[in-house]
N, C-alpha and C positions, 0 to 999 in steps of 0.2 A: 167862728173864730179860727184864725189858720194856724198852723204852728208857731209860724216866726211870729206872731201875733203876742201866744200865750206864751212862750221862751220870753219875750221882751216883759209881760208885765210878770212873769214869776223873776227876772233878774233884777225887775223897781222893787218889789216886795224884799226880795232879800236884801236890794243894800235900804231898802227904808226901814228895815230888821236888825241891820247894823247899826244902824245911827240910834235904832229905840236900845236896843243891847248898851250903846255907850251910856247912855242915859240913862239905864235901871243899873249899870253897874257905878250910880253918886247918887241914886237914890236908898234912904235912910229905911226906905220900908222894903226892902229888898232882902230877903237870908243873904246870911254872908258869904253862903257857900256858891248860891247864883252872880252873888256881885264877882266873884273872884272868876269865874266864871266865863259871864259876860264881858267883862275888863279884857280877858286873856284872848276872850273870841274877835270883841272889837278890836282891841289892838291891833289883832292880826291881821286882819280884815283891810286896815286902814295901812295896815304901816305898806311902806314904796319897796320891802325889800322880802323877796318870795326863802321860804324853807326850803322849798325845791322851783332853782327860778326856771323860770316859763319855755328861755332856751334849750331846754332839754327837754329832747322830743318825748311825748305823752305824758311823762312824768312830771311834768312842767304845769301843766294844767289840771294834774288831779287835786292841787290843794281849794283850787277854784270853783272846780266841780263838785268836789266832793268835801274834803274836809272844813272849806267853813260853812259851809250848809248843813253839814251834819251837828256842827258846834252851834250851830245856831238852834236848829230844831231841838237841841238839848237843851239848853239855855232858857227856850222859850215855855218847855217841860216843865221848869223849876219856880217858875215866875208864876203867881195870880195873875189869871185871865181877865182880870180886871185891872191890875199896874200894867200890863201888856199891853192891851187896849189904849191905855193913857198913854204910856209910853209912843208908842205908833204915832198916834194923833199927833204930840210934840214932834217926834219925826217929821213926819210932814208936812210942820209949819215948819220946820227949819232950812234954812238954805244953803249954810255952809259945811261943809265935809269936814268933821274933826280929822286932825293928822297926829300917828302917834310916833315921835323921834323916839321915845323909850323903845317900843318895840322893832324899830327899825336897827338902835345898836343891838339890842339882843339877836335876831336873826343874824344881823353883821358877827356878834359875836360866837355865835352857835359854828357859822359856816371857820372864821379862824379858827377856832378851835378844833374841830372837821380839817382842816387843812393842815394844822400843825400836826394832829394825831396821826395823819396820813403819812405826813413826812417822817415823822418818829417810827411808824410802821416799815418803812420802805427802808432806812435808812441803820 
């Protein structure tokens, strides 16, 4: 197996990890401290609008590399080995990508915020 090989299916695992994450965070057998969790990681994951966006050099790509993988592999800590399991499986029978506009204004709203305080600083 060559690298660009196993880089490709550890990046299917992870978004088929999101999409199981969307899904244990509306399942009822889930603690609520994973649902809140997973909800936040999915979200994030999905939503079209970066914390730190992509055009900013290196910086740009660490929430990709690193912070939702890390949110994941925590997520998936908190979760029975056995709803996780399920979970996956439903993943991938599924074929559409949840989109989350909630967490697309919150970034949106994170970064105004960050810009106004900026202004207020400067000014």
């Amino acid at each position: 197996m060559t690298a660009f090989t196993s880089l490709k299916t550890w990046a299917r695992n992870l978004q088929r990890d999101v999409v199981a994450l969307w899904i244990a965070a509306r399942d009822p057998r889930v603690p609520w401290y994973a649902k809140a969790l997973a909800g936040a990681v999915a979200a994030y994951a999905f939503s079209p609008i970066d914390l730190i966006p992509d055009f900013i050099p290196v910086l740009g790509y660490l929430d990709d590399l690193f912070i939702v993988p890390a949110g994941i592999w925590l997520v998936i800590r908190l979760i029975p080995d056995a709803l996780m399991a399920e979970f996956r499986a439903e993943a991938d029978r599924r074929t559409d990508r949840p989109r989350s506009h909630i967490a697309a204004i919150s970034i949106a709203a994170i970064w105004i915020a960050a810009a106004i305080g900026l202004v207020w600083l400067i000014s």
